[in-house]
PyMOL CGO cylinders between C-alpha atoms (Angstrom):
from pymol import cmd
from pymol.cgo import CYLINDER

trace = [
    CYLINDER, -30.27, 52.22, 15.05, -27.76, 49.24, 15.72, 0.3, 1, 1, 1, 1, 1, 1,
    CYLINDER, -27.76, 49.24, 15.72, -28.41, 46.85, 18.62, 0.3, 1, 1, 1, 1, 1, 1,
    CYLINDER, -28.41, 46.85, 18.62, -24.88, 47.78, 19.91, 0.3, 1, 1, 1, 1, 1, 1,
    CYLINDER, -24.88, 47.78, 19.91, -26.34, 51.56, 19.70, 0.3, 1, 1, 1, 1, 1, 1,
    CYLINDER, -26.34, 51.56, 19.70, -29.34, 50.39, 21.69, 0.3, 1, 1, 1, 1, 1, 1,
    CYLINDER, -29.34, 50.39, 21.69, -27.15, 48.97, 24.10, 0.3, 1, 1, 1, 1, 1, 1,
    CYLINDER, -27.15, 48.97, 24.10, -25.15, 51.63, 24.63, 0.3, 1, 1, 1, 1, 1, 1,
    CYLINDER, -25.15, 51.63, 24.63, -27.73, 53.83, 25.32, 0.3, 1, 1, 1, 1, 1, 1,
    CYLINDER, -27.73, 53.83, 25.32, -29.82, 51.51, 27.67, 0.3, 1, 1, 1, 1, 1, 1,
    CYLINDER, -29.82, 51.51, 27.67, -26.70, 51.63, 29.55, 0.3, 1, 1, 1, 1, 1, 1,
    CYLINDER, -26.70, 51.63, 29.55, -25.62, 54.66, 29.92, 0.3, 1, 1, 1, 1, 1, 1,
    CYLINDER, -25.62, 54.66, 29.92, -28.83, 56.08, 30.88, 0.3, 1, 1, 1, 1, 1, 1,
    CYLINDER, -28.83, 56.08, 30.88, -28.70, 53.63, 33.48, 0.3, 1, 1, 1, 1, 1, 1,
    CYLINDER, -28.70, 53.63, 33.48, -25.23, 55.05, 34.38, 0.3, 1, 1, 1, 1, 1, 1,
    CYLINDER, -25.23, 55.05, 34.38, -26.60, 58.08, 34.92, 0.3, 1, 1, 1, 1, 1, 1,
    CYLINDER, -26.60, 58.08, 34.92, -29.37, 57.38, 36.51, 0.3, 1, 1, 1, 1, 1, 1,
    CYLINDER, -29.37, 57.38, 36.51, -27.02, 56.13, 39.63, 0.3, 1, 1, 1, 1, 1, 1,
    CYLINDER, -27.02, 56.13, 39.63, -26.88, 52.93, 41.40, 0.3, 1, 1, 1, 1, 1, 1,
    CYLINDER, -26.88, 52.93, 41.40, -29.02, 50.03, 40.48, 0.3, 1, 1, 1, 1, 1, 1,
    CYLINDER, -29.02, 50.03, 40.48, -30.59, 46.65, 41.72, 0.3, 1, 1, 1, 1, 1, 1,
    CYLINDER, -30.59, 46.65, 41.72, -31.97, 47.44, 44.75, 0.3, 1, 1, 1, 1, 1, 1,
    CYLINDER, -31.97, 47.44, 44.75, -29.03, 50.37, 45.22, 0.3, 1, 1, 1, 1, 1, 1,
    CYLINDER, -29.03, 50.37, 45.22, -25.71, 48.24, 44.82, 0.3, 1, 1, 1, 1, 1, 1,
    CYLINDER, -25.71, 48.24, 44.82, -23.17, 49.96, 42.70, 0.3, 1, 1, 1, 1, 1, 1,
    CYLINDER, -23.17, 49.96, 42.70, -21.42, 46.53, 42.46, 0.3, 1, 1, 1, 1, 1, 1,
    CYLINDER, -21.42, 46.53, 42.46, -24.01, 44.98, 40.67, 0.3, 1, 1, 1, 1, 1, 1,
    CYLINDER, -24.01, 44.98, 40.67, -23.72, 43.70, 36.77, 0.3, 1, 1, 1, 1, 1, 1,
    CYLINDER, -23.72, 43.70, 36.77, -26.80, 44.83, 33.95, 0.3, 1, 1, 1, 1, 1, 1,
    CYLINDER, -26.80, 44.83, 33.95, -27.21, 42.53, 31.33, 0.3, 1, 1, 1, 1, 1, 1,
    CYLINDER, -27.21, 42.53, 31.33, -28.72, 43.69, 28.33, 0.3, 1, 1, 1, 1, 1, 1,
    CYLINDER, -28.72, 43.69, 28.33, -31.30, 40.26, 27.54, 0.3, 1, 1, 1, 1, 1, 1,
    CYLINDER, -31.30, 40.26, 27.54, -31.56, 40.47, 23.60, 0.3, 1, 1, 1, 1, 1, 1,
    CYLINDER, -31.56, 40.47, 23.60, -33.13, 37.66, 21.20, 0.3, 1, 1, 1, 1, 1, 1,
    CYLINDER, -33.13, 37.66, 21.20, -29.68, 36.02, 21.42, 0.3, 1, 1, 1, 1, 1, 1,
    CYLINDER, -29.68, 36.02, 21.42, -29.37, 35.63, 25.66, 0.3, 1, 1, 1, 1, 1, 1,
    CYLINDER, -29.37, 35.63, 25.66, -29.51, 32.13, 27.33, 0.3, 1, 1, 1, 1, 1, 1,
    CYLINDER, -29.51, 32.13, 27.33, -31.50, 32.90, 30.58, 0.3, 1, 1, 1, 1, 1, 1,
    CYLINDER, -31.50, 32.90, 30.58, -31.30, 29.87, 32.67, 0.3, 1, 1, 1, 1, 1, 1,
    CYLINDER, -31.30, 29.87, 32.67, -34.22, 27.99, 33.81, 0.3, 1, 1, 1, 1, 1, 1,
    CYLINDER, -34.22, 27.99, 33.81, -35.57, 29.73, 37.77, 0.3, 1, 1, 1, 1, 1, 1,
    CYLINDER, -35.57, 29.73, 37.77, -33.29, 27.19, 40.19, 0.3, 1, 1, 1, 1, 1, 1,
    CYLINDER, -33.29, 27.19, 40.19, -35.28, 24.48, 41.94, 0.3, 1, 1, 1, 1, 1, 1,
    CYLINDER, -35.28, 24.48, 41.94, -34.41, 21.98, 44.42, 0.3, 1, 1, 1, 1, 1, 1,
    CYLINDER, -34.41, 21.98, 44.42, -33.14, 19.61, 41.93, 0.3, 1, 1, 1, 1, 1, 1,
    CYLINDER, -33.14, 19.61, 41.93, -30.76, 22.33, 40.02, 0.3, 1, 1, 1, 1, 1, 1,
    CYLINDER, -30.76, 22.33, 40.02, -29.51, 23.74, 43.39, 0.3, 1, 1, 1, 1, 1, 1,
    CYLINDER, -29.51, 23.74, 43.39, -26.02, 22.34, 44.74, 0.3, 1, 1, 1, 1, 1, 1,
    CYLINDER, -26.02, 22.34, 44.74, -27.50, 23.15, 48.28, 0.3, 1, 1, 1, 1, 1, 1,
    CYLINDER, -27.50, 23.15, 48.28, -30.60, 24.47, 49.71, 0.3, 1, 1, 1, 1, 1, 1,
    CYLINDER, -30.60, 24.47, 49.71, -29.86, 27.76, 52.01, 0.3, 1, 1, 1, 1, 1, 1,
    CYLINDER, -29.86, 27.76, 52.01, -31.26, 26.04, 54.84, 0.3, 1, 1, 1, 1, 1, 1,
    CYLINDER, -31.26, 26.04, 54.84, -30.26, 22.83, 54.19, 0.3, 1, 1, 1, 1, 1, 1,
    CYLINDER, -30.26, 22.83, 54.19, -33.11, 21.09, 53.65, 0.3, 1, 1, 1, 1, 1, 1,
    CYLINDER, -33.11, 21.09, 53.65, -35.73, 22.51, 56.60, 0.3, 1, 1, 1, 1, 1, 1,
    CYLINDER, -35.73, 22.51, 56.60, -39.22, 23.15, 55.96, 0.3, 1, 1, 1, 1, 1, 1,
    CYLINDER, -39.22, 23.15, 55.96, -41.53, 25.33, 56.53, 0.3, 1, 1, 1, 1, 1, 1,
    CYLINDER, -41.53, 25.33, 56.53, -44.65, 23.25, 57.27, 0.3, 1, 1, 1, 1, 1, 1,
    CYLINDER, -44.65, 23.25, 57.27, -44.91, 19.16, 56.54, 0.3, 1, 1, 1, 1, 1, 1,
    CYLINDER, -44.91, 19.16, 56.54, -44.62, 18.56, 53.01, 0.3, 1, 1, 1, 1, 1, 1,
    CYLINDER, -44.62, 18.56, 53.01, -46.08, 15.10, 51.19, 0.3, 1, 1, 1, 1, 1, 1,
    CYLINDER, -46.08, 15.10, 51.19, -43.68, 12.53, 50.34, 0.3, 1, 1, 1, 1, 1, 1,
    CYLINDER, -43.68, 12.53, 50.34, -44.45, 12.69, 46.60, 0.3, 1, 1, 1, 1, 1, 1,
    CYLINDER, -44.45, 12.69, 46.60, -43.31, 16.24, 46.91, 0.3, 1, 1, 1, 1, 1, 1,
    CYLINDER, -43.31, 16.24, 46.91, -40.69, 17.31, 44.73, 0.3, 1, 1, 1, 1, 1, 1,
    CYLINDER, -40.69, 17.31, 44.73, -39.98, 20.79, 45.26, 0.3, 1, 1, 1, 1, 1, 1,
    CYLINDER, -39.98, 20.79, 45.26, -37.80, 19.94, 48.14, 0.3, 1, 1, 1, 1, 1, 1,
    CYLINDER, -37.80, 19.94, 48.14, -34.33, 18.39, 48.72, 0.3, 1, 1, 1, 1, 1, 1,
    CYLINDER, -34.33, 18.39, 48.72, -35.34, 17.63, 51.84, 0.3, 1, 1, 1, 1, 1, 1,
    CYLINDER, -35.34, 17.63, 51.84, -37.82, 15.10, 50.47, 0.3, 1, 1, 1, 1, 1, 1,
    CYLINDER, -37.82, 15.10, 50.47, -36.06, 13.82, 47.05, 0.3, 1, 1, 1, 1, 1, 1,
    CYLINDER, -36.06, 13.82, 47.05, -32.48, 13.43, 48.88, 0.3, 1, 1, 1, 1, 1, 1,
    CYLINDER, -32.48, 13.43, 48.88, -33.82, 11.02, 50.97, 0.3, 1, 1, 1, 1, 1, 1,
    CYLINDER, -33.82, 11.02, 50.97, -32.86, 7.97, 50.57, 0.3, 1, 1, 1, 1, 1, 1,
    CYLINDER, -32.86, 7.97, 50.57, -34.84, 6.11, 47.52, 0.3, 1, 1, 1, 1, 1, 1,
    CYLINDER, -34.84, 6.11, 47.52, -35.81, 3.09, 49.13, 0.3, 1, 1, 1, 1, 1, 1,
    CYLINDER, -35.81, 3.09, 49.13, -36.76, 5.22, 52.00, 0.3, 1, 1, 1, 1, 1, 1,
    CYLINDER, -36.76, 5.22, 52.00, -38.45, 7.59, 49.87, 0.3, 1, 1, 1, 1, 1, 1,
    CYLINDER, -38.45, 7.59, 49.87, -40.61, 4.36, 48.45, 0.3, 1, 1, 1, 1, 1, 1,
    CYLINDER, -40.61, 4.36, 48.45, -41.70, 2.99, 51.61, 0.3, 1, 1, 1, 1, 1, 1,
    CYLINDER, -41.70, 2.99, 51.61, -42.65, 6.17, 53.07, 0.3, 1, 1, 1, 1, 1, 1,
    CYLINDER, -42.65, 6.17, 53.07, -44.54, 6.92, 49.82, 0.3, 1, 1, 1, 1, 1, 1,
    CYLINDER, -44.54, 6.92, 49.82, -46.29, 3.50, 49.86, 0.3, 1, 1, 1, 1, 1, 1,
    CYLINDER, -46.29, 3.50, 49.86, -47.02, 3.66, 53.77, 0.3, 1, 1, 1, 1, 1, 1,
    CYLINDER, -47.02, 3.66, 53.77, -48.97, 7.48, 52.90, 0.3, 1, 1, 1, 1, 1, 1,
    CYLINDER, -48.97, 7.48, 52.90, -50.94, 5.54, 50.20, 0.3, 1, 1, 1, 1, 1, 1,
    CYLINDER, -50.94, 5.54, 50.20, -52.03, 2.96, 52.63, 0.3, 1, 1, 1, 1, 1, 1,
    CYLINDER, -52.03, 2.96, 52.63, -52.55, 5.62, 55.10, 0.3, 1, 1, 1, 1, 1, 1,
    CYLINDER, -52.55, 5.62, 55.10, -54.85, 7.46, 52.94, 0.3, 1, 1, 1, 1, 1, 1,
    CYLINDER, -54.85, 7.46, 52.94, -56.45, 4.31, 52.26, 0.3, 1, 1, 1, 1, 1, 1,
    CYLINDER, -56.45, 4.31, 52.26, -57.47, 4.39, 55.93, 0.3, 1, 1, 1, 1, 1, 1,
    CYLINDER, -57.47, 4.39, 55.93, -58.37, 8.16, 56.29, 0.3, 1, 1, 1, 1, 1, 1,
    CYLINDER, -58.37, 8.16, 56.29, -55.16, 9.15, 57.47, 0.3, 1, 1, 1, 1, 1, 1,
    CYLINDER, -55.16, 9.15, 57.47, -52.80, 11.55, 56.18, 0.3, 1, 1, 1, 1, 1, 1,
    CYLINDER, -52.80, 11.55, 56.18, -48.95, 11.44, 56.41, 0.3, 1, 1, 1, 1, 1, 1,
    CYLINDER, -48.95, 11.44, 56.41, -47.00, 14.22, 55.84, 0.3, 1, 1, 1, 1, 1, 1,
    CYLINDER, -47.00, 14.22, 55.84, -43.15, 14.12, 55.81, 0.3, 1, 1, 1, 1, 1, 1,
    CYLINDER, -43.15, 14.12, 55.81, -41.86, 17.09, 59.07, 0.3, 1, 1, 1, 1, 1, 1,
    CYLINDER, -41.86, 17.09, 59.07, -38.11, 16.86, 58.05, 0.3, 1, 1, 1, 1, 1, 1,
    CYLINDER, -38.11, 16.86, 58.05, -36.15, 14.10, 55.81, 0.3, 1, 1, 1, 1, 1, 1,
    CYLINDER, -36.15, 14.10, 55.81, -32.71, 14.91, 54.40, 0.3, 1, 1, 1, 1, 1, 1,
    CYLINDER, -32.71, 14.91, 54.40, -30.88, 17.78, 55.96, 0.3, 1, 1, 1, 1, 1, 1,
    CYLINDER, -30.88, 17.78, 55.96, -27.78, 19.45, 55.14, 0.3, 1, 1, 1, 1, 1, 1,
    CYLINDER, -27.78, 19.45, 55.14, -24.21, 18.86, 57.63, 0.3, 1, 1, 1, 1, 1, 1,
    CYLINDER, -24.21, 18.86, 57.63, -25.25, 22.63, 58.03, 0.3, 1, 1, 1, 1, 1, 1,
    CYLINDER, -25.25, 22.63, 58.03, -28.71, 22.04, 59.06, 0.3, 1, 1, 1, 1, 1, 1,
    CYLINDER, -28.71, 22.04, 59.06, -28.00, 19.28, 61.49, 0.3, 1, 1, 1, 1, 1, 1,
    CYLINDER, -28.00, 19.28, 61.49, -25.26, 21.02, 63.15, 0.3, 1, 1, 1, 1, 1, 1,
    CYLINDER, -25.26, 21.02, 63.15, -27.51, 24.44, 63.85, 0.3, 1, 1, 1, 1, 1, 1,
    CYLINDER, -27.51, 24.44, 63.85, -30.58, 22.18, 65.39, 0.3, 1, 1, 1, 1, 1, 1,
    CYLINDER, -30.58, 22.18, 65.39, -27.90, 20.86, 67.78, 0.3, 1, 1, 1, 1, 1, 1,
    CYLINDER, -27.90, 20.86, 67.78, -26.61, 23.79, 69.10, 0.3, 1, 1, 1, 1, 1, 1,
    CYLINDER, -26.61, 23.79, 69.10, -30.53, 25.72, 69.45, 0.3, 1, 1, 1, 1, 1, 1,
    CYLINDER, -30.53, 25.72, 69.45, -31.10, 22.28, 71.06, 0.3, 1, 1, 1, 1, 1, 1,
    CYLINDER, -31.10, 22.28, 71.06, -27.75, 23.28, 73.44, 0.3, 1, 1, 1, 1, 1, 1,
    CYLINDER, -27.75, 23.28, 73.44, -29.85, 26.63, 73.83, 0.3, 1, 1, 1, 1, 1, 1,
    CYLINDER, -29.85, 26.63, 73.83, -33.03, 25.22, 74.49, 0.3, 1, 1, 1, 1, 1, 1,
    CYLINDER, -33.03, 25.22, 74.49, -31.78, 22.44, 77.06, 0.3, 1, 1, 1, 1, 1, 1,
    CYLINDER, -31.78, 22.44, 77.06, -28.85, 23.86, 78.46, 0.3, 1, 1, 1, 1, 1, 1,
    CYLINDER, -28.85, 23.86, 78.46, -26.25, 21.50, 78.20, 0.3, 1, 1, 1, 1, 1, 1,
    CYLINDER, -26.25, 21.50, 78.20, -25.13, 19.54, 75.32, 0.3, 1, 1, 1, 1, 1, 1,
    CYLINDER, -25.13, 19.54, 75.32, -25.75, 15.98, 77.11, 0.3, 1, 1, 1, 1, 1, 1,
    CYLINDER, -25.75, 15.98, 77.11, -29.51, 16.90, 77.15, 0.3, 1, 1, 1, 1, 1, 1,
    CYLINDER, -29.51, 16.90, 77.15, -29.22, 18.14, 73.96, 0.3, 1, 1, 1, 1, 1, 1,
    CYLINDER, -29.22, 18.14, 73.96, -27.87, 15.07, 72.44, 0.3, 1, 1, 1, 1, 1, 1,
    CYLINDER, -27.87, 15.07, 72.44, -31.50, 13.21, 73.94, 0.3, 1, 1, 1, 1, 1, 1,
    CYLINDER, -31.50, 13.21, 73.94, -33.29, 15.08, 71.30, 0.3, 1, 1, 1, 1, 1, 1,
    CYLINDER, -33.29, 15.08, 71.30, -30.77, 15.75, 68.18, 0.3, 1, 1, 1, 1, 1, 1,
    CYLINDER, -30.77, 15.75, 68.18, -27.79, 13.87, 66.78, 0.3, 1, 1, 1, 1, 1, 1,
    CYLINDER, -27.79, 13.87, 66.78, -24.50, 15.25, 66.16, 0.3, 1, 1, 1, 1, 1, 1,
    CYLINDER, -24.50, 15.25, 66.16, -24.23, 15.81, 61.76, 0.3, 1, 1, 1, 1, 1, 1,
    CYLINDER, -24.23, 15.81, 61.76, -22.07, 12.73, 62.12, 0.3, 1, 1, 1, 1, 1, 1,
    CYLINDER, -22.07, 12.73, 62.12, -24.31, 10.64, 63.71, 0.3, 1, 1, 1, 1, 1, 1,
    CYLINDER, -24.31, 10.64, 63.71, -27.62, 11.83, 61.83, 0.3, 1, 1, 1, 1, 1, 1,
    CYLINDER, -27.62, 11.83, 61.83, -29.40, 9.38, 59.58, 0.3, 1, 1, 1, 1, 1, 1,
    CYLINDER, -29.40, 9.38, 59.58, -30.76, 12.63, 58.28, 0.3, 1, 1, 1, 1, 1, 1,
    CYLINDER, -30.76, 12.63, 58.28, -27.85, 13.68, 57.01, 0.3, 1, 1, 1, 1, 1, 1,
    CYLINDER, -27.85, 13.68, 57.01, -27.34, 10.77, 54.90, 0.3, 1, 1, 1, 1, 1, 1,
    CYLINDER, -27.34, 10.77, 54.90, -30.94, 10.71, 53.74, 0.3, 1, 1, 1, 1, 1, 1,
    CYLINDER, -30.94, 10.71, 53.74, -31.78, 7.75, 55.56, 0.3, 1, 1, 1, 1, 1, 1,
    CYLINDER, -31.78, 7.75, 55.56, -34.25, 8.81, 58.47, 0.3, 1, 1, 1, 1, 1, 1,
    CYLINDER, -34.25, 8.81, 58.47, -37.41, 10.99, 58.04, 0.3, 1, 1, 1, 1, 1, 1,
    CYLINDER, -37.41, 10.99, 58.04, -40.14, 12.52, 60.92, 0.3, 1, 1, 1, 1, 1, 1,
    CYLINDER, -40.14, 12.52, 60.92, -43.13, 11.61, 60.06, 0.3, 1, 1, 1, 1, 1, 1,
    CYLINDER, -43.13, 11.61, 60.06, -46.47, 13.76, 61.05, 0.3, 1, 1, 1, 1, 1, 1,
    CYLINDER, -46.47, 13.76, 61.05, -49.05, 14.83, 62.34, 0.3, 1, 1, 1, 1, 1, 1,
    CYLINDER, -49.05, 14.83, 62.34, -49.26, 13.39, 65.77, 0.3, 1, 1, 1, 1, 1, 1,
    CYLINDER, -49.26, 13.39, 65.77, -53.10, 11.85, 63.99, 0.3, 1, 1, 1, 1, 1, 1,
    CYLINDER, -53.10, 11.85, 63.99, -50.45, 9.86, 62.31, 0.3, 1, 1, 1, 1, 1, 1,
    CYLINDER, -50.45, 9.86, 62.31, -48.31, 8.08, 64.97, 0.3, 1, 1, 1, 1, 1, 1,
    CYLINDER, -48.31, 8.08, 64.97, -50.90, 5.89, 65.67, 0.3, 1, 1, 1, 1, 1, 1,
    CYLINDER, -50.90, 5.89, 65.67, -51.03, 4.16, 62.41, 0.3, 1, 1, 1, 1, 1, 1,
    CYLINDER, -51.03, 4.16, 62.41, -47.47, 4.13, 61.74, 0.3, 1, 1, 1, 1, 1, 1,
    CYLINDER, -47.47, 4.13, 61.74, -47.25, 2.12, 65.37, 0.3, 1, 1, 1, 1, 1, 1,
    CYLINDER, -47.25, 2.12, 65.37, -49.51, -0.64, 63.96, 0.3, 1, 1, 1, 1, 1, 1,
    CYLINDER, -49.51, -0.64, 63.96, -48.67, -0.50, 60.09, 0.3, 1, 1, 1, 1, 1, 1,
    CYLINDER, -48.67, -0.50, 60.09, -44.80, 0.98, 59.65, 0.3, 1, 1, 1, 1, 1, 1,
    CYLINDER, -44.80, 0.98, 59.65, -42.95, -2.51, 59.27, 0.3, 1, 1, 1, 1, 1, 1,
    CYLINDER, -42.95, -2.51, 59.27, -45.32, -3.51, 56.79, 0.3, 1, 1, 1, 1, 1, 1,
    CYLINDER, -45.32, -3.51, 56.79, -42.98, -1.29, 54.25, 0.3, 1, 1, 1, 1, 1, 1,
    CYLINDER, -42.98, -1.29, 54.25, -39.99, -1.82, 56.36, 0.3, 1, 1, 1, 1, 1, 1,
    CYLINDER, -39.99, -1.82, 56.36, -40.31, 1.35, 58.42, 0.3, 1, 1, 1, 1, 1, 1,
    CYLINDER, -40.31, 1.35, 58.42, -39.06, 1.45, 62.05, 0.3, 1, 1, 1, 1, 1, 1,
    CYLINDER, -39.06, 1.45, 62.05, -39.17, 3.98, 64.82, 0.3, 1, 1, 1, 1, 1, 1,
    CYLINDER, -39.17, 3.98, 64.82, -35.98, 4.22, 66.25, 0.3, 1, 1, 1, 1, 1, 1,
    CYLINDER, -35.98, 4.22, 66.25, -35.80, 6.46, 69.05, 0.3, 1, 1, 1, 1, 1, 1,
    CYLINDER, -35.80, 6.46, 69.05, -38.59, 5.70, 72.13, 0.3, 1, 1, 1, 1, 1, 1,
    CYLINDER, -38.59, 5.70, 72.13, -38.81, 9.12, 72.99, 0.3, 1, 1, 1, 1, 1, 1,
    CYLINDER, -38.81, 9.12, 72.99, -39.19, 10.31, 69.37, 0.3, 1, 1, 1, 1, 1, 1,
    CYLINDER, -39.19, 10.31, 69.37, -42.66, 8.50, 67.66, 0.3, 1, 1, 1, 1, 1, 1,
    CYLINDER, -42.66, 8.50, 67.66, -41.93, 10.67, 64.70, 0.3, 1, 1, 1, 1, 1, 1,
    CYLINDER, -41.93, 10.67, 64.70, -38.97, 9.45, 63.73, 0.3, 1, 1, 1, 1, 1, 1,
    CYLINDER, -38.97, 9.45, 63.73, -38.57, 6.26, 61.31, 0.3, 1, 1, 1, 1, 1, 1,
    CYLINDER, -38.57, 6.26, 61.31, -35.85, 4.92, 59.46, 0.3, 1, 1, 1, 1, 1, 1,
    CYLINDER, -35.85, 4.92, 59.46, -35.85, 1.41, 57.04, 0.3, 1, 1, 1, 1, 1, 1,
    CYLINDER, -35.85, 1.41, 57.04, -34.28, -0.88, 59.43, 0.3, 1, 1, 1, 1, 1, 1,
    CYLINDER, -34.28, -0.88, 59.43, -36.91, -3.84, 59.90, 0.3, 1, 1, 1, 1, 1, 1,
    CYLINDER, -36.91, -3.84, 59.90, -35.38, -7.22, 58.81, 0.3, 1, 1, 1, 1, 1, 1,
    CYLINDER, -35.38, -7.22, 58.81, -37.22, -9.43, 56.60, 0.3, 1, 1, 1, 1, 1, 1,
    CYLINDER, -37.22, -9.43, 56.60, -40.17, -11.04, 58.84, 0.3, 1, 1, 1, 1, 1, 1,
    CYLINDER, -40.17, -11.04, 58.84, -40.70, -6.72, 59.29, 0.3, 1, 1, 1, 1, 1, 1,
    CYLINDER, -40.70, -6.72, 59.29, -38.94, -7.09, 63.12, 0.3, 1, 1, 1, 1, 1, 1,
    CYLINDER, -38.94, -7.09, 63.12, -37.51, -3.84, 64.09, 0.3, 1, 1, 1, 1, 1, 1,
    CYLINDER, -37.51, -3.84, 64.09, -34.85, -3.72, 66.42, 0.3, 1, 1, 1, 1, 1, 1,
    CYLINDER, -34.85, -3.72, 66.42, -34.72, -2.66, 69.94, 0.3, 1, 1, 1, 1, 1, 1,
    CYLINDER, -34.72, -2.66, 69.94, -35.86, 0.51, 70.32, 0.3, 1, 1, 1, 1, 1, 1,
    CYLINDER, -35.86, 0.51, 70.32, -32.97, 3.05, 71.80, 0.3, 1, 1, 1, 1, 1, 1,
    CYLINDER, -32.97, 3.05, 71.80, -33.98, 5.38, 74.64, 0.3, 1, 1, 1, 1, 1, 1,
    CYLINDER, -33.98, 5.38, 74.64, -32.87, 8.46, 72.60, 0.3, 1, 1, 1, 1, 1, 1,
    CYLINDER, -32.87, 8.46, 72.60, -30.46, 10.07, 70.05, 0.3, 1, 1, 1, 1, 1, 1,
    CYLINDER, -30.46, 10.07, 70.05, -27.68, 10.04, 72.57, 0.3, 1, 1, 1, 1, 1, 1,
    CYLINDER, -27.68, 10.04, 72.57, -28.02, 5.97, 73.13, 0.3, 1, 1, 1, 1, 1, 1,
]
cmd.load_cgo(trace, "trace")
C-alpha cells in the first residue's frame, strides 16, 4: 500500500470517527511521515512573547535561561546581578531574581490589580509604574529576593553597580551607581 493510500485512510477514519483534538471540528491533522519538519518545542528564546509577559511563578536564579523574564534583561544588568549572586553565595546567601523584564502587557495589568488592591490610581502609582515609566519594561530593573537577601544587597549592591531605587521598595535594583559605586538619591516611591 502507497503512503498516499495510508494517508488517506488514517484520515478518513479519523473523519468518521467525528471531531478531533480535544473536540474542535476546526482543527487541522497532519499526517507526520519520515519526510515532516516538526519544529523544535518553543522556549523562551524562540517565543516572540511570553503569554504572561514575562511573570513568574516563584523566584528564578539569574543564570536561568528558561525565562524571558530573566534573559531580556538588560545584559549588563543581567552580569552584575549574576556576579552579585556569586558573591552572595560566597557568603551563604542566596539571590534569586522575583521579576526582571516584563512585557508592556504585564506592566500595564500589575497597575491596574494595584488600582484594585489600593483603590485609587495615585496609591497605586506608590507601588507600580505606569508601562511607560517601568525600567522593567525595558529590561533595565529587576526585584531581587528573598527578604534573607536585602540585607546583603544593602551593604554589597554598588560593588557591581547595583542600586535600589525606590525607599519603599528594598527589592528593587537597577545599574545606576556612578563610577566611585555612589547611587543616587533614593526616590520615595514609583510615583516620585
Amino acid at each position: 500500500m502507497s503512503l498516499a493510500a495510508v494517508a488517506a485512510l488514517a484520515l478518513s477514519a479519523c473523519h468518521s470517527a467525528g471531531p478531533v483534538a480535544g473536540g474542535r471540528p476546526d482543527a487541522t491533522i497532519v499526517l507526520v511521515t519520515a519526510q515532516t519538519t516538526v519544529p523544535p518545542p518553543s522556549t523562551p528564546s524562540t517565543l516572540g512573547e511570553e503569554p504572561d509577559g514575562g511573570a513568574l511563578s516563584a523566584p528564578v536564579s539569574p543564570f536561568d535561561t528558561s525565562s524571558l523574564a530573566v534573559i531580556r534583561l538588560d545584559p549588563s544588568l543581567l552580569r552584575a546581578v549574576q556576579d552579585a549572586a556569586n558573591s552572595a553565595a560566597a557568603d551563604g546567601v542566596t539571590l534569586l531574581i522575583t521579576s526582571g523584564w516584563r512585557s508592556r502587557a504585564f506592566q500595564q495589568q500589575l497597575l491596574d490589580d494595584a488600582v484594585q488592591t489600593y483603590g485609587s490610581l495615585a496609591v497605586a502609582r506608590q507601588w507600580v509604574a505606569t508601562p511607560d515609566e517601568s525600567h522593567h519594561v525595558s529590561g533595565k530593573a529587576v526585584d531581587i529576593g528573598p527578604a534573607a537577601a536585602y540585607g546583603w544587597m544593602l551593604a554589597h549592591s554598588t560593588q557591581f553597580g547595583l542600586c535600589q531605587v525606590f525607599a519603599n521598595e528594598k527589592w528593587h535594583y537597577e545599574l545606576t551607581a556612578d563610577a566611585e559605586g555612589q547611587c543616587p538619591p533614593l526616590r520615595t516611591n514609583a510615583a516620585g
